[in-house]
HTML snippet that shows the backbone in 3Dmol.js (N, CA, C, O; Angstrom):
<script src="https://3Dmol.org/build/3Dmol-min.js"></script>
<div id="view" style="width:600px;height:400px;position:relative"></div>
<script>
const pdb = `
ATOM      1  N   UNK A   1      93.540 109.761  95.488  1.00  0.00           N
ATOM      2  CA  UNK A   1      93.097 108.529  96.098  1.00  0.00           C
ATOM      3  C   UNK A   1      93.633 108.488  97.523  1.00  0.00           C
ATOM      4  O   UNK A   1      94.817 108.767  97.707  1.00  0.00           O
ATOM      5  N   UNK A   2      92.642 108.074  98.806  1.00  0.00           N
ATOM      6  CA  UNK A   2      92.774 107.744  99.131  1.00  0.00           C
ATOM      7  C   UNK A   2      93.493 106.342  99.958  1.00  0.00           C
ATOM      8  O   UNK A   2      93.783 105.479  99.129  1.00  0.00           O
ATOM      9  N   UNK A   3      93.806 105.974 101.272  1.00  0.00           N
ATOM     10  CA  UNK A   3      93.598 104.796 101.799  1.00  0.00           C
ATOM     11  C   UNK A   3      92.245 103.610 101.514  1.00  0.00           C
ATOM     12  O   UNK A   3      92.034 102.420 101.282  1.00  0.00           O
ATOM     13  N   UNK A   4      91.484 105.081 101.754  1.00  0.00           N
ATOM     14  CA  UNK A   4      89.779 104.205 101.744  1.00  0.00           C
ATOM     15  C   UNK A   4      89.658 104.066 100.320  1.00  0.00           C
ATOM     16  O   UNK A   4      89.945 102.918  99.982  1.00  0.00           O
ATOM     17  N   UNK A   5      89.427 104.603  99.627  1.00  0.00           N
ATOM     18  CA  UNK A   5      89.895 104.529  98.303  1.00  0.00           C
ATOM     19  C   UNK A   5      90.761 102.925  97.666  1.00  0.00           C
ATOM     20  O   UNK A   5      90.382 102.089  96.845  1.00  0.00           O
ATOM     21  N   UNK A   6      91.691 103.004  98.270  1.00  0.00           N
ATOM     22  CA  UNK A   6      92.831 101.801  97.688  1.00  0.00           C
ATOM     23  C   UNK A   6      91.885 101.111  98.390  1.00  0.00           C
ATOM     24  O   UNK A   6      91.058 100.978  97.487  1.00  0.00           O
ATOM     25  N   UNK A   7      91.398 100.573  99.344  1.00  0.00           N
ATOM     26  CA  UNK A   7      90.823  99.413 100.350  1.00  0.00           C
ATOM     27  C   UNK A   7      89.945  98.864  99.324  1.00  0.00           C
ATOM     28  O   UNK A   7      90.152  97.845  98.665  1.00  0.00           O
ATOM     29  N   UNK A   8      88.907  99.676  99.256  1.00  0.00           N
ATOM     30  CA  UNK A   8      87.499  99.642  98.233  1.00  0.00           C
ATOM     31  C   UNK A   8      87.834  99.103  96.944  1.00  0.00           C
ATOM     32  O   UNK A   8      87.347  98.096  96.430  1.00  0.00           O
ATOM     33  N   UNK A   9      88.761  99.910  96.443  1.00  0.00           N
ATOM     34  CA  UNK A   9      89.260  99.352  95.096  1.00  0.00           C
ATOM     35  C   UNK A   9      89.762  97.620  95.001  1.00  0.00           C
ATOM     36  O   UNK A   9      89.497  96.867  94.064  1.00  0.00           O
ATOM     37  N   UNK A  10      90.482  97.298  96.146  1.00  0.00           N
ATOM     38  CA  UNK A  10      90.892  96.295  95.991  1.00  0.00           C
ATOM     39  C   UNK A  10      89.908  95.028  96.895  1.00  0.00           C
ATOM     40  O   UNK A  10      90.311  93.873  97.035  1.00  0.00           O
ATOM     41  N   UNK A  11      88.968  95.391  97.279  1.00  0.00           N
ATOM     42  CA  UNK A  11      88.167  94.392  98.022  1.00  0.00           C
ATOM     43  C   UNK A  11      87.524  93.657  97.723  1.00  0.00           C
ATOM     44  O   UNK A  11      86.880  92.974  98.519  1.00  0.00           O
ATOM     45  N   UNK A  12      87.463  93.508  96.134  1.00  0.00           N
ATOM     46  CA  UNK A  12      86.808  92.572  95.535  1.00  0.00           C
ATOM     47  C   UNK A  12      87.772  91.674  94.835  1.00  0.00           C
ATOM     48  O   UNK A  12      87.538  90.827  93.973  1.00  0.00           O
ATOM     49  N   UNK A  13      88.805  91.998  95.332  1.00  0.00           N
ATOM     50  CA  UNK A  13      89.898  91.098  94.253  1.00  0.00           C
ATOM     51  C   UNK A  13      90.535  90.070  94.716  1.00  0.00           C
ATOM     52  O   UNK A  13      90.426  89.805  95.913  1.00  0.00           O
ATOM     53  N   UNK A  14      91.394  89.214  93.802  1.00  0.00           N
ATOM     54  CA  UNK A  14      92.117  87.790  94.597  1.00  0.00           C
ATOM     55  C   UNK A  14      92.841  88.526  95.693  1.00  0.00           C
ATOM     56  O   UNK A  14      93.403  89.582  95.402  1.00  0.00           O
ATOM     57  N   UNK A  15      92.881  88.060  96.950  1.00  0.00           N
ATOM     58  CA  UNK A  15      93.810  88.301  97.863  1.00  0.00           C
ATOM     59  C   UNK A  15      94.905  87.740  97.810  1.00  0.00           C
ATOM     60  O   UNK A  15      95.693  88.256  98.603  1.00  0.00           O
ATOM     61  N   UNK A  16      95.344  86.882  97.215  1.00  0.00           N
ATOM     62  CA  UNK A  16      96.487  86.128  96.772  1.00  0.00           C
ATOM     63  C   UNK A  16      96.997  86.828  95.547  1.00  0.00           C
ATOM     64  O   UNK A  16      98.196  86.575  95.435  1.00  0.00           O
ATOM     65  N   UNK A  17      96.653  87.451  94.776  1.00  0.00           N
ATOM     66  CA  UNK A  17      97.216  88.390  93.637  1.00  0.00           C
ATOM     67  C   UNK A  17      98.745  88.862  94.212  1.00  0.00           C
ATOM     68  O   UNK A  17      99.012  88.839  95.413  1.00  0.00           O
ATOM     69  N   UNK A  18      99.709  89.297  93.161  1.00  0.00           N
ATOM     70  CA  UNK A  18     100.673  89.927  93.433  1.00  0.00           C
ATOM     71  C   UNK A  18      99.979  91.096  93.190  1.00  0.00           C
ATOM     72  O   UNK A  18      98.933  91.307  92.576  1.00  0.00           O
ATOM     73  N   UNK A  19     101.056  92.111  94.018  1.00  0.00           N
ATOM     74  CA  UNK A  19     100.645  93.338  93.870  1.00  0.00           C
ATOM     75  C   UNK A  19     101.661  94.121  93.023  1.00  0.00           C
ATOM     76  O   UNK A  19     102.841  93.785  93.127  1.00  0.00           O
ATOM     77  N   UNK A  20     101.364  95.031  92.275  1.00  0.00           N
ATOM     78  CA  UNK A  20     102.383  95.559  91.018  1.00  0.00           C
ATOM     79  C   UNK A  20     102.509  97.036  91.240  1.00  0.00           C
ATOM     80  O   UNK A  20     101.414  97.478  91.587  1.00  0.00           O
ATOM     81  N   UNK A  21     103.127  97.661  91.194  1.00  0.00           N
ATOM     82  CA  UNK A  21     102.859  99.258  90.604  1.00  0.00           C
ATOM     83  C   UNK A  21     103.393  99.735  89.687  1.00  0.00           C
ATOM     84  O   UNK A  21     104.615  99.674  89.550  1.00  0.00           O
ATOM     85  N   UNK A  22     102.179 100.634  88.396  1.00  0.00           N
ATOM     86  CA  UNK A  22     103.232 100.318  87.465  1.00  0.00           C
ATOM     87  C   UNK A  22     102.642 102.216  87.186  1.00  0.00           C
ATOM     88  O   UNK A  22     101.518 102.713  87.253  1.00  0.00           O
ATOM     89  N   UNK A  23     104.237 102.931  86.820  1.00  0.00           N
ATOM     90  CA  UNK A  23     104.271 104.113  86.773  1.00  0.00           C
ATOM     91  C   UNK A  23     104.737 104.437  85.119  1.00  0.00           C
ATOM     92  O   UNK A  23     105.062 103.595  84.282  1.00  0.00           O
ATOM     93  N   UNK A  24     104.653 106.004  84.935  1.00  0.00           N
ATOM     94  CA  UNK A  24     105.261 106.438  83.723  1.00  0.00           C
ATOM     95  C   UNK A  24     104.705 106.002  82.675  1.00  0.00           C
ATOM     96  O   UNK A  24     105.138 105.105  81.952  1.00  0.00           O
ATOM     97  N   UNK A  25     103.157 106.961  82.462  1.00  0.00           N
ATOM     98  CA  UNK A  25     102.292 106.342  81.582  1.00  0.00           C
ATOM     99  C   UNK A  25     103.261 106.030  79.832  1.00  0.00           C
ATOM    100  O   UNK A  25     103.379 105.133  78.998  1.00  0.00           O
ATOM    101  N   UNK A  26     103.683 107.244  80.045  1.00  0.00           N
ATOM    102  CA  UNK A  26     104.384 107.530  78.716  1.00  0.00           C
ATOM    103  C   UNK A  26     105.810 106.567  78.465  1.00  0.00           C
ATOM    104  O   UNK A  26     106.607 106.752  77.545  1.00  0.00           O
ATOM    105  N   UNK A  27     105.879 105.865  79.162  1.00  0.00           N
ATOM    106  CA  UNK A  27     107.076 104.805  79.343  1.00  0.00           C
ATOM    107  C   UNK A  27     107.138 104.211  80.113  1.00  0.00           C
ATOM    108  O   UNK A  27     108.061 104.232  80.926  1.00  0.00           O
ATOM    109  N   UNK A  28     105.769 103.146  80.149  1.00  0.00           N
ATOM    110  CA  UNK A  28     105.394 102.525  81.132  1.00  0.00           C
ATOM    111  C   UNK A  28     106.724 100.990  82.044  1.00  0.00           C
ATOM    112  O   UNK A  28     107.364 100.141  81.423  1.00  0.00           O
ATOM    113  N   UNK A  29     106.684 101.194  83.530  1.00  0.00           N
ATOM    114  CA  UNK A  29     107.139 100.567  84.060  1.00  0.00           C
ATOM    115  C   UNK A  29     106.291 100.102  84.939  1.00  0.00           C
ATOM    116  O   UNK A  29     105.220 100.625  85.246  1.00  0.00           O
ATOM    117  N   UNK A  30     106.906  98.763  85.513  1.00  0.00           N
ATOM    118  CA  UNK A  30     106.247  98.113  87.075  1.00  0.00           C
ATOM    119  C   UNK A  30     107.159  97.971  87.925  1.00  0.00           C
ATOM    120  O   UNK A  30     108.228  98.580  87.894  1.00  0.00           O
ATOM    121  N   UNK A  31     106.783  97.049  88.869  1.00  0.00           N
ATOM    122  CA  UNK A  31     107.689  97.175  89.645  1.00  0.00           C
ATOM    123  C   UNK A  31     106.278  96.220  90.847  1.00  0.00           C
ATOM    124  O   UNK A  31     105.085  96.511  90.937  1.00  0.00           O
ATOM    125  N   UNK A  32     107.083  95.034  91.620  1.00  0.00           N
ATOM    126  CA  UNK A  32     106.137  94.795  92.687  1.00  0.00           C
ATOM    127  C   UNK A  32     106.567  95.714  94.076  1.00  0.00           C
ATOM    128  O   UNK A  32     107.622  96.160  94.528  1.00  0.00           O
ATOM    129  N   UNK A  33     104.989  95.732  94.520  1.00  0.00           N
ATOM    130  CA  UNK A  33     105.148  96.662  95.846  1.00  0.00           C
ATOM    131  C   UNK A  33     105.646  95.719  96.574  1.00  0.00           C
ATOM    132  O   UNK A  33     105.470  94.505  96.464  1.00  0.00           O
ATOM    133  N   UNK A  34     106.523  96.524  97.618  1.00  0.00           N
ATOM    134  CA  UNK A  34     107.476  95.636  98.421  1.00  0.00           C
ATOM    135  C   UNK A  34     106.982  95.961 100.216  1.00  0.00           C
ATOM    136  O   UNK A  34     107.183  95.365 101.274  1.00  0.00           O
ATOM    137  N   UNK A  35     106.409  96.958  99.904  1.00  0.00           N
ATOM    138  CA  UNK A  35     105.761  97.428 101.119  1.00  0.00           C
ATOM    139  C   UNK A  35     105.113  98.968 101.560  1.00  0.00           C
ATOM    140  O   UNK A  35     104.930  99.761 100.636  1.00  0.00           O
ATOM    141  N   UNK A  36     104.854  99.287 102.608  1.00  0.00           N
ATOM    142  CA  UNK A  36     103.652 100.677 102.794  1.00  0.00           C
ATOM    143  C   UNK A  36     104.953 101.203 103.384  1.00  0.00           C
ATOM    144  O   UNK A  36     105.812 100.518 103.940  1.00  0.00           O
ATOM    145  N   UNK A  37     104.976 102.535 103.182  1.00  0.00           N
ATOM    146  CA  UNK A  37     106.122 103.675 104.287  1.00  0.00           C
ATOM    147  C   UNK A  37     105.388 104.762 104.398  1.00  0.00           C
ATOM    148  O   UNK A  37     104.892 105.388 103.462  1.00  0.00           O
ATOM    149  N   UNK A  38     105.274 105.099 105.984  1.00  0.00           N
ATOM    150  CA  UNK A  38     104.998 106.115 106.251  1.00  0.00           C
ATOM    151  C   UNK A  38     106.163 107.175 106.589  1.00  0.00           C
ATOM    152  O   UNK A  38     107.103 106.957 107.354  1.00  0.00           O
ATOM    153  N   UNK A  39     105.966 108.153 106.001  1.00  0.00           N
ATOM    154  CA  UNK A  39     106.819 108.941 106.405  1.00  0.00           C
ATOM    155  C   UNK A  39     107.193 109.486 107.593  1.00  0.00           C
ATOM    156  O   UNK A  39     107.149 108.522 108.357  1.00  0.00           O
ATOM    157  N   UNK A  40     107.575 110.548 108.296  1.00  0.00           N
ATOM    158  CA  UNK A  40     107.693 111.408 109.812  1.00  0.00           C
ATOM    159  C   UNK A  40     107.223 112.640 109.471  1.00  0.00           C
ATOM    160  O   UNK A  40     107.636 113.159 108.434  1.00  0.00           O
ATOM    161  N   UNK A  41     106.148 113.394 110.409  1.00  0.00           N
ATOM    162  CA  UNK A  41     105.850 114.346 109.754  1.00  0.00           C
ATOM    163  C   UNK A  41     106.298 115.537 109.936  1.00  0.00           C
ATOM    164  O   UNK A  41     107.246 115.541 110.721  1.00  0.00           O
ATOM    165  N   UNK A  42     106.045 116.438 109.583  1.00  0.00           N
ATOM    166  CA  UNK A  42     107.102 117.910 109.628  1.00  0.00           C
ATOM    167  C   UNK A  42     107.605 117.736 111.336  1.00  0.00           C
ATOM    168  O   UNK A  42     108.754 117.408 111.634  1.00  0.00           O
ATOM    169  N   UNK A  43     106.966 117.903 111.940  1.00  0.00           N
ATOM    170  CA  UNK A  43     106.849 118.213 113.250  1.00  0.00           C
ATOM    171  C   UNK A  43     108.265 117.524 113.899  1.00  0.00           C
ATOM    172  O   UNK A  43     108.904 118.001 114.837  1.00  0.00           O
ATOM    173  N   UNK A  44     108.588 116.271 113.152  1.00  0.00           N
ATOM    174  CA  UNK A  44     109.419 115.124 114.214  1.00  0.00           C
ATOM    175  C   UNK A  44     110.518 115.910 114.694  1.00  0.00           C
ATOM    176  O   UNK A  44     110.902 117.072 114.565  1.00  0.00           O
ATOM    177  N   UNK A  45     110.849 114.987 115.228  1.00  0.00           N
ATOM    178  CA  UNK A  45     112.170 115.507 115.648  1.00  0.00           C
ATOM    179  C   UNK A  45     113.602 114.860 115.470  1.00  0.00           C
ATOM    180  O   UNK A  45     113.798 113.669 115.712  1.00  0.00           O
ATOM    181  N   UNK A  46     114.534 115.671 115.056  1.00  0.00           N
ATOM    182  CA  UNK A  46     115.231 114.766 114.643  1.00  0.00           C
ATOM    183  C   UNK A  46     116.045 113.561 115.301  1.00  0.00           C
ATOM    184  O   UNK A  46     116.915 112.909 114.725  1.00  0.00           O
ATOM    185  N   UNK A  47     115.710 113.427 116.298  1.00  0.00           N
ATOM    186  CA  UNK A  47     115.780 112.189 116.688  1.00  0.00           C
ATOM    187  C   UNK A  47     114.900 111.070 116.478  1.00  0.00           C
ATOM    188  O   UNK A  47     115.128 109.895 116.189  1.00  0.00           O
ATOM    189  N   UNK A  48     113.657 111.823 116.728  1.00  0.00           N
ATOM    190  CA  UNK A  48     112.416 110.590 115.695  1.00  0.00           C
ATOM    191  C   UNK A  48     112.650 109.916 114.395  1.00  0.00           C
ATOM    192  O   UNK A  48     112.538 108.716 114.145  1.00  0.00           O
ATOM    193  N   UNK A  49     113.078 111.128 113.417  1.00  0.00           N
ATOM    194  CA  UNK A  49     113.544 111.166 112.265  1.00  0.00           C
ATOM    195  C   UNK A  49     114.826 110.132 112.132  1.00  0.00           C
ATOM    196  O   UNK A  49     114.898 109.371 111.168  1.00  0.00           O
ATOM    197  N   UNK A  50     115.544 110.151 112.871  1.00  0.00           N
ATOM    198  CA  UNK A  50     116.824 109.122 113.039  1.00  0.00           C
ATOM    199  C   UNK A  50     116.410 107.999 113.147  1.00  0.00           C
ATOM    200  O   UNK A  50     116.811 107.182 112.318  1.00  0.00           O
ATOM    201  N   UNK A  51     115.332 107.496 114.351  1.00  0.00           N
ATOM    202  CA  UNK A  51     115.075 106.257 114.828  1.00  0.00           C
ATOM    203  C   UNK A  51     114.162 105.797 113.436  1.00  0.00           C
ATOM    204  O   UNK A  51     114.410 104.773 112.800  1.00  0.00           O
ATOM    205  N   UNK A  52     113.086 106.736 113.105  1.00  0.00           N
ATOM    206  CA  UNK A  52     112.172 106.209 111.390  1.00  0.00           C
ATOM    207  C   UNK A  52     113.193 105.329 110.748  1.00  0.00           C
ATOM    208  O   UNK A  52     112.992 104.130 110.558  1.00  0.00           O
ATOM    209  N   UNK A  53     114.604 106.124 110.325  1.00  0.00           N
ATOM    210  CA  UNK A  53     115.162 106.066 109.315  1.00  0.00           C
ATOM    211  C   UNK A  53     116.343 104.843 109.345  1.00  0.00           C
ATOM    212  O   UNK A  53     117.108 104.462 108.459  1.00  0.00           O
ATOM    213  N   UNK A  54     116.110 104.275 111.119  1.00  0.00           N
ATOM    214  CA  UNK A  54     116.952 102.819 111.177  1.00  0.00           C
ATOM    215  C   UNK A  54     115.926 102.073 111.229  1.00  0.00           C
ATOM    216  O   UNK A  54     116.314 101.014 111.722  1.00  0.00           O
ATOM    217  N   UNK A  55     114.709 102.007 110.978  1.00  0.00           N
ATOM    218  CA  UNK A  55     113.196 101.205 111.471  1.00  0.00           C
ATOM    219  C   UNK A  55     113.096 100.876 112.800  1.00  0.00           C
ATOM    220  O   UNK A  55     112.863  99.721 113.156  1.00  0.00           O
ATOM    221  N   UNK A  56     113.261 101.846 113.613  1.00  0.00           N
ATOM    222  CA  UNK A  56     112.953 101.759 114.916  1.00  0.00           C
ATOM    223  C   UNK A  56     111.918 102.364 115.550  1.00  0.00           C
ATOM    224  O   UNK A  56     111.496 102.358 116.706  1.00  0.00           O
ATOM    225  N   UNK A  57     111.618 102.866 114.574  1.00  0.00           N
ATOM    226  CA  UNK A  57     109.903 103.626 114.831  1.00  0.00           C
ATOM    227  C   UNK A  57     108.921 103.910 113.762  1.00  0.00           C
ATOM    228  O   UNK A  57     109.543 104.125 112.721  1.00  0.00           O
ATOM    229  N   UNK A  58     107.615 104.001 113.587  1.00  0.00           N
ATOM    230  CA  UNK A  58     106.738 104.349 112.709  1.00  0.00           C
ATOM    231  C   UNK A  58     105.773 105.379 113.602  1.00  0.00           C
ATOM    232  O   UNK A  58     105.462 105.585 114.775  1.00  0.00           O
ATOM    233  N   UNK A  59     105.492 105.920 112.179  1.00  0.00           N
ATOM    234  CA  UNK A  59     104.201 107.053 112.750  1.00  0.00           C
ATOM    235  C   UNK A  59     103.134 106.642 112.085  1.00  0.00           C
ATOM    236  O   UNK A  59     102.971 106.209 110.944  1.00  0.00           O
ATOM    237  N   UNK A  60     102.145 106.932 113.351  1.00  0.00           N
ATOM    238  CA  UNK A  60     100.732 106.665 112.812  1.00  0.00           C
ATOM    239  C   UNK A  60     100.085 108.064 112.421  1.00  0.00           C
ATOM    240  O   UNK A  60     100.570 109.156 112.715  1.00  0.00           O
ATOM    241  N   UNK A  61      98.588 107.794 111.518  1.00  0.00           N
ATOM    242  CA  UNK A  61      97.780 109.235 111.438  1.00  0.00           C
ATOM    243  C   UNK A  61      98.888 109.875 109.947  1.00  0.00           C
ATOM    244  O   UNK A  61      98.687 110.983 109.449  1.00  0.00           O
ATOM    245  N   UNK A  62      99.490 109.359 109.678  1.00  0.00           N
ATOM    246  CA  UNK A  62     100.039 110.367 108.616  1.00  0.00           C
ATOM    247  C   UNK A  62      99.193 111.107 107.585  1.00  0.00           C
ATOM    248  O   UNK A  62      98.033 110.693 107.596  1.00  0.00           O
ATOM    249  N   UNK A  63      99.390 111.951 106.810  1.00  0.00           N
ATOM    250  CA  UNK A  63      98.271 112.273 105.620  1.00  0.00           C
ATOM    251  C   UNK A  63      98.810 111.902 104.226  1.00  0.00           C
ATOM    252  O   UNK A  63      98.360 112.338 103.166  1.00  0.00           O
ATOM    253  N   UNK A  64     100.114 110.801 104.404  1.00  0.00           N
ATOM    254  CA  UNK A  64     100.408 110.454 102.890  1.00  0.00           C
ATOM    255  C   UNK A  64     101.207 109.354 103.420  1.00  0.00           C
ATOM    256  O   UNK A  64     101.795 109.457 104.497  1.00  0.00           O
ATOM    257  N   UNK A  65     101.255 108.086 102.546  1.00  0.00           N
ATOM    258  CA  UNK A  65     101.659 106.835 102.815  1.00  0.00           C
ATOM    259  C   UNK A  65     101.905 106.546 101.514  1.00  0.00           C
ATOM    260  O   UNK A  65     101.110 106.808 100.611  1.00  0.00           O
ATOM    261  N   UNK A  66     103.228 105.887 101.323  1.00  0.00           N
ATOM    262  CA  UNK A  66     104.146 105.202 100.053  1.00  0.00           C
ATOM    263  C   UNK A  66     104.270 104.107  99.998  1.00  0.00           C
ATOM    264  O   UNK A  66     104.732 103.360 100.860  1.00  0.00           O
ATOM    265  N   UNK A  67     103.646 103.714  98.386  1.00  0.00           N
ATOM    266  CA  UNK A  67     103.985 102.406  98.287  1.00  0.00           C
ATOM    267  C   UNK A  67     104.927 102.301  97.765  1.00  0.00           C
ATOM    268  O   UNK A  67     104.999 102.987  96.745  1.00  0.00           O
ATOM    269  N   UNK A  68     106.296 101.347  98.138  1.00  0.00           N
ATOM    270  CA  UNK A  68     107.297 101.133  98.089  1.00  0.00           C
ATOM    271  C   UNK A  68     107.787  99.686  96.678  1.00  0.00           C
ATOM    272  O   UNK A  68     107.009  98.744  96.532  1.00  0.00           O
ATOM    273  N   UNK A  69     108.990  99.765  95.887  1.00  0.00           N
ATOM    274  CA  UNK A  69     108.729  98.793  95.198  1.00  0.00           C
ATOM    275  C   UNK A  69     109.619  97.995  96.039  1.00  0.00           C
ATOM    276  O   UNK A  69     110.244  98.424  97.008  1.00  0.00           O
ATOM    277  N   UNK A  70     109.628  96.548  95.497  1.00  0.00           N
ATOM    278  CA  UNK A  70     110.636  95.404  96.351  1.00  0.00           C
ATOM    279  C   UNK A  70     111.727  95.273  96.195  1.00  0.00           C
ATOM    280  O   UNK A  70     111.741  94.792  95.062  1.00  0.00           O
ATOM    281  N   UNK A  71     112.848  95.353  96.541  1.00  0.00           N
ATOM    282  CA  UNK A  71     114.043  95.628  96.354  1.00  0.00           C
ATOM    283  C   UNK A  71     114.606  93.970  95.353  1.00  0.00           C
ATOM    284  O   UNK A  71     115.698  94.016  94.787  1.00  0.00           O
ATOM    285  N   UNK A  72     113.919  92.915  95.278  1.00  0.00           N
ATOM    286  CA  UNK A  72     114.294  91.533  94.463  1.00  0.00           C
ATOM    287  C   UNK A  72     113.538  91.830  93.295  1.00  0.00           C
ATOM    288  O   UNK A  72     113.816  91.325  92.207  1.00  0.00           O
ATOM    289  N   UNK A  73     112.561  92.654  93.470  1.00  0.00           N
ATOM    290  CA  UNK A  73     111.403  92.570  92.258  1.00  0.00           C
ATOM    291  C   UNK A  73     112.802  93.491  90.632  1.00  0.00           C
ATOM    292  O   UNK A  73     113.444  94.531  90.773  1.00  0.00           O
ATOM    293  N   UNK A  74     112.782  92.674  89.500  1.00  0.00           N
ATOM    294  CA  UNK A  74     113.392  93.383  88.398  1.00  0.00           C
ATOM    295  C   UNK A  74     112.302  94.138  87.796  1.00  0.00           C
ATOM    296  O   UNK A  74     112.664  95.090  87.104  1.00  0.00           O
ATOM    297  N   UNK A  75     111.151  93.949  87.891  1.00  0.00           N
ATOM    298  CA  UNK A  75     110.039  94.607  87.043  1.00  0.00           C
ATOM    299  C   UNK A  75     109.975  94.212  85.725  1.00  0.00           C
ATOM    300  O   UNK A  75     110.048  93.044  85.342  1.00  0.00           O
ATOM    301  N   UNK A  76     109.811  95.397  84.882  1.00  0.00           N
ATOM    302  CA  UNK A  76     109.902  95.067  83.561  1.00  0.00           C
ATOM    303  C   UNK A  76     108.684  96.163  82.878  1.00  0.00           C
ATOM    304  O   UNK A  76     108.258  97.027  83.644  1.00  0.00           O
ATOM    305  N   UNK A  77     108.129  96.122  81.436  1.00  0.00           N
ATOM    306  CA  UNK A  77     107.664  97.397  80.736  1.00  0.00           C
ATOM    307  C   UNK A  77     105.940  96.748  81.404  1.00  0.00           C
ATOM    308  O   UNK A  77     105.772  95.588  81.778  1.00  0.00           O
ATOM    309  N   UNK A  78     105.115  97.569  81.407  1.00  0.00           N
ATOM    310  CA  UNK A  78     103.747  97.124  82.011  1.00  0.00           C
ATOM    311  C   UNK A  78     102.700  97.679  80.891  1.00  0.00           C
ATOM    312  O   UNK A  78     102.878  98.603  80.097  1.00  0.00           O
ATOM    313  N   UNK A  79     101.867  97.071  81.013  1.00  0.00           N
ATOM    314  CA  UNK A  79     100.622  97.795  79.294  1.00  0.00           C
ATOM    315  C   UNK A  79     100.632  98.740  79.213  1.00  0.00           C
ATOM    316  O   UNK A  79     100.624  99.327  80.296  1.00  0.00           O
ATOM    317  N   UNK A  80     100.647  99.336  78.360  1.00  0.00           N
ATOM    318  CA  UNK A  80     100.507 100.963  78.234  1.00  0.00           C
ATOM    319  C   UNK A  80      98.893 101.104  78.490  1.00  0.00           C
ATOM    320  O   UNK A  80      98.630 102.287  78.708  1.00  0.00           O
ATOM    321  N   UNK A  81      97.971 100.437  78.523  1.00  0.00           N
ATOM    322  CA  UNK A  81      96.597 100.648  78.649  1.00  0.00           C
ATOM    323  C   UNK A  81      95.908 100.659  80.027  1.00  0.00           C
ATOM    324  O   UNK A  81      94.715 100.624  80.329  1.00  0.00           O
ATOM    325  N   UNK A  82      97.211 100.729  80.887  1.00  0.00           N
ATOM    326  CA  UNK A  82      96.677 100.633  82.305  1.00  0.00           C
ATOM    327  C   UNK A  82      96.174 102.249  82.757  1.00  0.00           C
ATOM    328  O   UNK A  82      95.497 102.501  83.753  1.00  0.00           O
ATOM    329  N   UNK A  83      96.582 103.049  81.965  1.00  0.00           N
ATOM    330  CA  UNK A  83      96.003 104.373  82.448  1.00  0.00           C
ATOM    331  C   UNK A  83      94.831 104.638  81.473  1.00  0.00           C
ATOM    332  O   UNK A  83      94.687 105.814  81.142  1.00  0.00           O
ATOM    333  N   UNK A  84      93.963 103.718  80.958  1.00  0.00           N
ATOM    334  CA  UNK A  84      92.826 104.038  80.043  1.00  0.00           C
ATOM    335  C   UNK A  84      92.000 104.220  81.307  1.00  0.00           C
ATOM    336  O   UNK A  84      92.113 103.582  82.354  1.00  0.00           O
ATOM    337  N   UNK A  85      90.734 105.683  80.889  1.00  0.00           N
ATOM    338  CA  UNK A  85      89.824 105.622  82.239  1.00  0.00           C
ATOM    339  C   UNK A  85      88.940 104.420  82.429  1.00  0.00           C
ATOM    340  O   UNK A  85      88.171 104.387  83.390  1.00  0.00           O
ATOM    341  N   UNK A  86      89.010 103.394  81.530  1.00  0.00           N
ATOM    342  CA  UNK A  86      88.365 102.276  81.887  1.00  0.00           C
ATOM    343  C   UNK A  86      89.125 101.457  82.989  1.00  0.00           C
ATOM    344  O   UNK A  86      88.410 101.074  83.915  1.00  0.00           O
ATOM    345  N   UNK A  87      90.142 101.202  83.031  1.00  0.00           N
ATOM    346  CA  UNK A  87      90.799 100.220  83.487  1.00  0.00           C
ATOM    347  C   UNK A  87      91.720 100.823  85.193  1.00  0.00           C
ATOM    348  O   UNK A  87      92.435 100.189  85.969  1.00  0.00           O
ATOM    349  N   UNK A  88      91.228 102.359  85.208  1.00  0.00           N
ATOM    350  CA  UNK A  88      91.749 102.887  86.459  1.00  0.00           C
ATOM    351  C   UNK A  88      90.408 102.822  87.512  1.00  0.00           C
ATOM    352  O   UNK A  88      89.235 103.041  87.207  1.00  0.00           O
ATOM    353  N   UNK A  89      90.925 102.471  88.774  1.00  0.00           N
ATOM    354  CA  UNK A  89      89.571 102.297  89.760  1.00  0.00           C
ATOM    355  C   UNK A  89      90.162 103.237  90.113  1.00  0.00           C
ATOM    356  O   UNK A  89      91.320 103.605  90.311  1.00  0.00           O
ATOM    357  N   UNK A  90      88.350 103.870  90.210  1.00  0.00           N
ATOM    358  CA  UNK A  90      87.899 105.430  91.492  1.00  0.00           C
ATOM    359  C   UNK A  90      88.352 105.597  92.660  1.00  0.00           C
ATOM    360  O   UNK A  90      88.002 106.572  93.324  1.00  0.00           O
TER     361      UNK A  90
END
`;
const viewer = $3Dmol.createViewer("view");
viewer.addModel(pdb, "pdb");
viewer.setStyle({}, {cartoon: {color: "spectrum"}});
viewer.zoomTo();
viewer.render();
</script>
């Protein structure tokens, strides 16, 4: 999946929804997303890499972006039926 992908998927939905991510089909968890991280890419430098890593800089154009969980969020166990191919968007 994509960016464009996640966009599409979610463009028909409440915009007011919380947002969840819930991993480990086989022992399912959640967790709310707390936010997007882009990484630095091979190339940086480690001074780039320094400034990323106090939030003093972001990179754009990346080819992989993380959704992050919220550091207040406790989570908790999430359906185990969220990985049925019915219930996963394309």
């Amino acid at each position: 999946m994509n960016v464009r992908d996640l966009l599409t998927a979610l463009e028909d939905l409440n915009p007011e929804a919380e947002v969840r991510f819930a991993h480990q089909p086989h022992y399912p968890i959640w967790g709310v997303v707390g936010g997007v991280a882009v990484p630095p890419p091979a190339e940086a430098t480690d001074r780039e890499v320094a400034a990323w890593e106090k939030g003093d800089t972001h990179f754009d154009g990346a080819s992989v972006v993380y959704l992050t969980d919220s550091e207040w969020a406790a989570g908790g166990y999430a359906p185990e039926g969220l990985w049925n191919e019915w219930a996963v968007a394309p």
